[in-house]
N, C-alpha and C positions, 0 to 999 in steps of 0.2 A: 787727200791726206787721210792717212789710216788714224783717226780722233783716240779711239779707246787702246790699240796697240801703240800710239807714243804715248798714253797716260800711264801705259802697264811700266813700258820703258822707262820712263821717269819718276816713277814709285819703287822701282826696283833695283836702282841702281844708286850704287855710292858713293857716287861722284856730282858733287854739288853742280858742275859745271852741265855736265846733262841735263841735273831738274831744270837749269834755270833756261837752258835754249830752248825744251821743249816747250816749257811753258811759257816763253813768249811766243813762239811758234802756235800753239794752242790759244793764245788770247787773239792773236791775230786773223787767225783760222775762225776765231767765236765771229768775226765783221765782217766776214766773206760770204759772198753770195752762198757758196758752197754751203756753207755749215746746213740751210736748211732742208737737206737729203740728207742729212743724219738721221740715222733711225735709232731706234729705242729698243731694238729686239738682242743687244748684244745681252750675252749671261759672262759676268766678272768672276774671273777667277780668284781663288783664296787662299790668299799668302799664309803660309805656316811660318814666317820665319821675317823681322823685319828688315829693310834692307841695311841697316845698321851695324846688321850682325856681323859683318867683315870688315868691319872699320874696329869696332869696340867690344872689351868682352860684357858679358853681358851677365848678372848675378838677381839674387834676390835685393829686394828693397832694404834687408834689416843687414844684408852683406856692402852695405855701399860705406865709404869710408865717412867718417863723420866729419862734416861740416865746421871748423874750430869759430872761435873768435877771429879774427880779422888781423890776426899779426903781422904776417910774411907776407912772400911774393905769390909763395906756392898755395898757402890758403884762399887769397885773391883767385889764383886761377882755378882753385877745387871749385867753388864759386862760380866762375863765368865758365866753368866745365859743364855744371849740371844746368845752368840757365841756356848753353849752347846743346845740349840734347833733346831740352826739351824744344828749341825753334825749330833744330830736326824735325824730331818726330813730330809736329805740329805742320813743319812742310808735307811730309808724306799723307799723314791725315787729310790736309786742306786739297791734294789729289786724289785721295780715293774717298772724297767727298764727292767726286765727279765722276769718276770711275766706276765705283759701286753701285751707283742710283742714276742707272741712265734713261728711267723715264722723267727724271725732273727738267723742267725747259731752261730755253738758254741762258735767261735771267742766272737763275741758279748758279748754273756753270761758269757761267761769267765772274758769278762772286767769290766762287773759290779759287778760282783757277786766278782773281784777284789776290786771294789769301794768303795764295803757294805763294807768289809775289812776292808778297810782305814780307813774310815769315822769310825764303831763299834772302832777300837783304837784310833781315835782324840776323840770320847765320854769318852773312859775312862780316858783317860789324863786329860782333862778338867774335868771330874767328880770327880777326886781325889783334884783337885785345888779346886773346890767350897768346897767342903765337909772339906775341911784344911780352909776354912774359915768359917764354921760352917754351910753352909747351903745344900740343896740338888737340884735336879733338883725338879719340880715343886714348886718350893717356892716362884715362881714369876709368876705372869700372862703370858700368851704367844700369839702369833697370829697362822693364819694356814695357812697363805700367799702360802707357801713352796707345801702344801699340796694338795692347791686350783686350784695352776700350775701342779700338778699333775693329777690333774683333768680333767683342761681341754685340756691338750695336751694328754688323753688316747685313743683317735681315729687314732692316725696316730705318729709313730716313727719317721719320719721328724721333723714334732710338736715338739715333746718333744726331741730328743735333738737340736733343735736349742733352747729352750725357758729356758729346766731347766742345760745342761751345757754350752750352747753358751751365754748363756744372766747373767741366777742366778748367776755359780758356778763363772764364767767371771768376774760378779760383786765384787766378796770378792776378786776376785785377787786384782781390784782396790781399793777396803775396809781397804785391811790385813795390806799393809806399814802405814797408817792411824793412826788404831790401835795401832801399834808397836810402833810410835814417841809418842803420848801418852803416854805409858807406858813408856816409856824408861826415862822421866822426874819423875816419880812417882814411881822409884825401891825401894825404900825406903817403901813403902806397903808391907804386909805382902802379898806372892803369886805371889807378880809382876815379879819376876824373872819365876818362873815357866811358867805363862800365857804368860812370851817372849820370851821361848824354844818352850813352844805350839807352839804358831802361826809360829813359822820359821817353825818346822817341817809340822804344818797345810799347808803353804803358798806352799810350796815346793811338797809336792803332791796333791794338789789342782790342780798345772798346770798339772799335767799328767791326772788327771781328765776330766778338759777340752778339753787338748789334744784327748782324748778317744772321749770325743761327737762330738770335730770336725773332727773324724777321720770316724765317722757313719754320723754325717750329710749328708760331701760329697758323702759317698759312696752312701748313699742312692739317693741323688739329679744326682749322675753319673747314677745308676741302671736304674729314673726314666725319665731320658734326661733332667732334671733341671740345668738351670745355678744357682751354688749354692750362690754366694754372693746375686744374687737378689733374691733368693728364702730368704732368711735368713731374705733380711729387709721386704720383702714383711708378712711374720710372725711376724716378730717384730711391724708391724703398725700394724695387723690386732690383736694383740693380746695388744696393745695401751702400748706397754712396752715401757718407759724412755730411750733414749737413753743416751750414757753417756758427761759428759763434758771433752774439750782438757785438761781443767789443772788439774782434777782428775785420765783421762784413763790409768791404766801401760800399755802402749803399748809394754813394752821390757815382762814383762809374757804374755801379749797379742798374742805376736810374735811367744817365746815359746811355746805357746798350739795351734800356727798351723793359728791365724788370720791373713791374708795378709792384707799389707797395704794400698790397696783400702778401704779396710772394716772400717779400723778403721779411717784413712784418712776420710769416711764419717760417724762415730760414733762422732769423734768430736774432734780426735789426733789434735794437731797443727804440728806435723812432725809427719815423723816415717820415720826412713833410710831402705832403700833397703836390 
């Protein structure tokens, strides 16, 4: 099995149906005698363009249409528009986790290539919910924010996961309860019950997501003699990410996916118990 040209294939293509055989095709492939004649000497090539882009148009952040209160069918679906871009681009991410960084061992690869997993069935879930309200994926402008961090953490696997599950996925943890109170005033919309089965099941493996990156973080910052809490914010300023506020941050899924609470103590907790 050619490993890094089906993971090219299935990062590149826009068709969900693809990512999802390769990558059982590839988990399967990780249990096989075979896998271990895999070598480490491929060089990944560098996408200019995400594979998105022929699906949806694609704009600045401040160009995205804004988000209303919760009225309609069609603000419901602006909604589980922008939550189904982001499991996208969090599918492709969670493969060129693998892809990019082909000296990491198979552990590694195995948990992403879990990832993609996840992430390919929160898309279809969420796909089926827009679609029950008439619309599709691309029927709304999108950003490539996701894509862009992808980008620039491709030089170094420290990088990226401290930035795309220690910082992004981190982020929805604090996003997801948000979301959910919202909703839970508005069940009475057509979908709204569906989109607040989603997100539990979404929120819920989300933390083992983050779990996973802070689990390669440290290793790697152990590998490389790094202290890793100050390695993490030393990345976070140099990549000028937002840190979070105390009375937004879940510190308790925080906790869960492995952050000490140093870390978050200086992200912006107003507590966090021992």
């Amino acid at each position: 099995m050619e490993f890094f040209s089906s993971l090219h294939q299935a990062q590149t293509s826009d068709e969900i149906a693809v990512k999802e055989r390769i990558v059982k095709e590839l988990l399967a492939y990780c249990n096989t005698g075979e896998y271990a004649a895999l070598g480490t000497d491929f060089v990944p090539e560098v996408f200019v363009e995400p594979s998105y882009a022929r699906r949806c148009r694609i704009v600045p952040p401040r160009e995205l249409p804004r988000r209303r209160r919760l009225r309609t069918a069609e603000d419901l679906a602006l909604q589980v528009h922008a939550i189904l871009h982001i499991e996208y681009s969090a599918i492709d991410l969670a493969l060129d986790a693998v892809y990019r960084f082909p000296e990491m061992p198979l552990a590694y690869r195995r948990d992403w290539l879990e990832v993609a997993e996840d992430e390919l069935r929160h898309f279809r879930m969420l796909e089926k919910i827009l679609e029950e309200l008439g619309f599709r994926y691309g029927d709304f402008p999108v950003h490539q924010g996701l894509f862009d961090a992808g980008v620039h953490t491709a030089g170094d696997v420290l990088e990226r996961m401290a930035v795309v599950p220690r910082h992004y996925e981190a982020t929805g943890l604090d996003v997801n309860p948000r979301i959910v109170e919202r909703l839970r005033s508005r069940g009475d919309l057509p979908g709204a019950e569906e989109l607040l089965a989603a997100l539990e099941t979404i929120y819920r493996e989300e933390i083992d997501h983050v779990r996973k990156g802070d689990h390669w973080f440290r290793r790697v910052c152990a590998e490389r003699g790094l202290d890793a809490e100050e390695t993490f914010f030393e990345i976070l300023e140099r990549y000028r990410l937002r840190q979070g506020r105390g009375e937004v941050l879940n510190v308790e899924a925080r906790r869960e996916a492995g952050f000490a609470c140093s870390e978050l103590l200086r992200l912006g907790a107003v507590e966090c118990g021992e």
